[in-house]
Structure formats: C-alpha cells, structure tokens
VOBA-550188 format. One record per residue: x, y, z of N, C-alpha, C in turn; residue in one letter. Coordinates in steps of 0.001 Angstrom, whole numbers, plus 524288, in hexadecimal, padded with zeros to 5 digits. Layout:
<nodes>
XYZXYZXYZa/...
</nodes>
This chain:
<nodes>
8034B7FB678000080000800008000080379804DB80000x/801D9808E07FC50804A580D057FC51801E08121280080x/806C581319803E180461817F08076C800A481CFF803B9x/7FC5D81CEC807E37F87881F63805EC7FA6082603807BDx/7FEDF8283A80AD37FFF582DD580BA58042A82F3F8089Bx/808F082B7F8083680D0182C908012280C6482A597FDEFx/809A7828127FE53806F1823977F88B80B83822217F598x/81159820FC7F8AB8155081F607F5958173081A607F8B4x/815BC81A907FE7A818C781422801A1815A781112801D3x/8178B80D3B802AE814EC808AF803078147C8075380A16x/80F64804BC80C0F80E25805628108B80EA47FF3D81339x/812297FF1E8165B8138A7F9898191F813D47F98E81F4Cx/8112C7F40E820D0811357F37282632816087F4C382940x/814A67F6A482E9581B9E7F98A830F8818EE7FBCE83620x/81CAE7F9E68389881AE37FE5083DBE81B23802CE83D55x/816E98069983F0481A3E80CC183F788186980E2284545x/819B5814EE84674819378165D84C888144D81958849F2x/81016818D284D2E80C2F81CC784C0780C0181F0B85254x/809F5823E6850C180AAC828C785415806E582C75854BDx/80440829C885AF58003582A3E85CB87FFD8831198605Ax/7FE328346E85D8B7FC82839BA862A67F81A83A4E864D7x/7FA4E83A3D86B237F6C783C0586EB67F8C98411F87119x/7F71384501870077FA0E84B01872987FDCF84D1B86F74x/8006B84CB187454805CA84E0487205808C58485F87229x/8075D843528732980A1083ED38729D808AE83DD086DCAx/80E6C839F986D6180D38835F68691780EFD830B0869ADx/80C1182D00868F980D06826968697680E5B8254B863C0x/8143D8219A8649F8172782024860C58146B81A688616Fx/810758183385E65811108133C85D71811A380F0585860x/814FD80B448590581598809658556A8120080375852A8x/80EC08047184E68809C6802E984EAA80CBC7FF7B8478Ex/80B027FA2C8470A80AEE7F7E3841C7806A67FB9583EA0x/8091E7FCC4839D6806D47FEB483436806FE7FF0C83100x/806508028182CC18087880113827D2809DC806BD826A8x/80CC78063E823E480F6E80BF5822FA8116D80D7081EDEx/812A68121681C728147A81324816B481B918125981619x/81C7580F0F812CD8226280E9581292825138143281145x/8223E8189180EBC8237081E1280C338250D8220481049x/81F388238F812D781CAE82863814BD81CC18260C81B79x/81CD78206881D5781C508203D824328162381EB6824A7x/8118A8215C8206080C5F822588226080BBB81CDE8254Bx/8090981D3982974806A38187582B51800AF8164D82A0Dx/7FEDA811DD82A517FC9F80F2C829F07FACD80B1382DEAx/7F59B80CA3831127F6018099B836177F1348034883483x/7F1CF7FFFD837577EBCE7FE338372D7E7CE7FED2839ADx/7E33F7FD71839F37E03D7FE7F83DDC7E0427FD5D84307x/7E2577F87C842E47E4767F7B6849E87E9B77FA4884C61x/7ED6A7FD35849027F1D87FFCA8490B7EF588048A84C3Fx/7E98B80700849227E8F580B5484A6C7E53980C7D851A6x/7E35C8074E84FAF7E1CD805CC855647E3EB806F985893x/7E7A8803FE858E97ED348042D85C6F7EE94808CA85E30x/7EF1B80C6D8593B7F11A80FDC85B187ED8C8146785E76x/7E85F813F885C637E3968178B860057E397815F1864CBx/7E5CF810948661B7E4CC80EC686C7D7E8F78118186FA1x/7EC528115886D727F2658142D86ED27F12E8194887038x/7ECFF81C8986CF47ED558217486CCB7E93882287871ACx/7E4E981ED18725B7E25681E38875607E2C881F1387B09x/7E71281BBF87AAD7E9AE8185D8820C7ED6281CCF8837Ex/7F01781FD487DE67F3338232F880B07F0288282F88319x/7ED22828FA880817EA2682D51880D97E73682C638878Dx/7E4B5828128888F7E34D8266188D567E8868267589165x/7ECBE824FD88F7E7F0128251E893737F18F82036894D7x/7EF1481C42890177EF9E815F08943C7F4CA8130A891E5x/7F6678176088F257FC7F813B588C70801728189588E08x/8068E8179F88E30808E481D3488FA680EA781AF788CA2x/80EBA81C3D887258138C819B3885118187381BE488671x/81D0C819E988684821EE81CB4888838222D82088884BCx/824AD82487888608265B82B438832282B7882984881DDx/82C03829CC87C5683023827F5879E18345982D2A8764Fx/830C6833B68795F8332A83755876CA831C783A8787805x/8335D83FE88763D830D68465F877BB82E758485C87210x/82B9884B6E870D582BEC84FF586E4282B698542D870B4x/8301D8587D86D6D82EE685B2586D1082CA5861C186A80x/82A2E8651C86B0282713867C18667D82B4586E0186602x/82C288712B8635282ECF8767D862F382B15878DA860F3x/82AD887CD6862A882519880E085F288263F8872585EBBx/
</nodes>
C-alpha cells in the first residue's frame, strides 16, 4: 500500500512511539503499526488505538504514573 499523505512510500508493519498529550505532558508509547517507509506517517489499528485512549484515560485519572524520562524546555 502506498502512503496516503506522500503518496510516494510504501507502508510496512514496525513499531513506532506514538505520543500521547495530556496538558502539558506527553506519553511516549511504543505501540505495533504500520507506517510509511518515506514520510514516518503512522498507521494504527483499531485495537492499537484502543490502547492508546486507555493510556490517555488512566493518565488523565491519575491511575498510571510513568517514569519522567526528560525536561522540556520553552523560550518565548
């Protein structure tokens, strides 16, 4: 299948990190998908995306608390 956003790669199974915001957080998780060999675009499945709404869910409740693995920061 050719990616449908550069319509030039070809799209193959691969892990990637999808990157969940709540606030000012962001959850790095790394979820099976399919993805563009070109452009990166991802490609989730439907239980991929599941996954990832529960994540966004539990954090948001407070019932998961993943280790901070970094800072940002903003200049303005």
């Amino acid at each position: 299948m050719k990616c449908v956003v550069c319509k030039t790669g070809d799209v193959r199974k691969t892990s990637v990190q999808a990157e969940i915001k709540v606030g000012y957080d962001h959850l790095l998780v790394t979820v099976q998908a399919e993805a563009c060999t070109q452009c990166g675009e991802p490609y989730y499945t439907t239980g991929a995306m599941r996954y990832l709404e529960r994540l966004r869910e539990e954090f948001t409740r407070k019932e998961i608390a993943p280790p901070l693995v970094g800072k940002v920061y903003e200049i303005s």
